[in-house]
N, C-alpha and C positions, 0 to 999 in steps of 0.2 A: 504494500500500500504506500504510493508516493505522500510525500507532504501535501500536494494539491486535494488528492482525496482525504486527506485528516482534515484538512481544513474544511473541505466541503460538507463531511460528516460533522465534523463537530457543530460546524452553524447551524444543519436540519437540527442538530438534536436541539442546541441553545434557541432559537425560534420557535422551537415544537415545545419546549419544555415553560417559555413564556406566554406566548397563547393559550396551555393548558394551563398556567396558574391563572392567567387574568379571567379564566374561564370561573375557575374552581373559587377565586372569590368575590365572584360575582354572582353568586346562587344567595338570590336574598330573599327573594318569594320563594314559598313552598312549591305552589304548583310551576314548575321549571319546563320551559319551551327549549330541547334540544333537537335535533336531528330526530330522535325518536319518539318524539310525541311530550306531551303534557306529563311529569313523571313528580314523584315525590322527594326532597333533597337526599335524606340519605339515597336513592337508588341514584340519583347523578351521583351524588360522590361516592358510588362502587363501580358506576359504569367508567367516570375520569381514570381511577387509580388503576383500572384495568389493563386500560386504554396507553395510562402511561408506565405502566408494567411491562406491556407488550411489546412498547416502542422502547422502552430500556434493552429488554432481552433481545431483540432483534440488534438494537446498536452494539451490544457487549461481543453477539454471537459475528455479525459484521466486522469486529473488531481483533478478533480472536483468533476468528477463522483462517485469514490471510498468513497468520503467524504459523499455525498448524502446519500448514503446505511450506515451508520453510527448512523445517526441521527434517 
């Protein structure tokens, strides 16, 4: 993985990861209008944490992987 792709990864994550907070504290009414309809707060913030669970594990594995083939 050159530096151009560190860098391009790292940005997606750093942008991905500020969008999903300004998401996550912006949930001030109960009933929340996401992509998925009208939901209740805790269930957006199981749907967020998932979402950015997801995108962590994907980045770590992104990350990882390159080094593996290496060896």
């Amino acid at each position: 993985m050159t530096l151009k792709d560190k860098i391009r990864w790292g940005t997606i994550a750093v942008v991905s990861i500020i969008v999903l907070l300004f998401i996550f504290f912006n949930l001030e009414s109960v009933p929340i209008n996401i992509i998925i309809g009208r939901v209740s707060m805790p269930v957006a913030f199981v749907v967020i944490f998932n979402f950015m669970l997801g995108a962590g594990t994907m980045w770590v594995w992104g990350v990882l992987r390159p080094m593996r083939k290496k060896e």
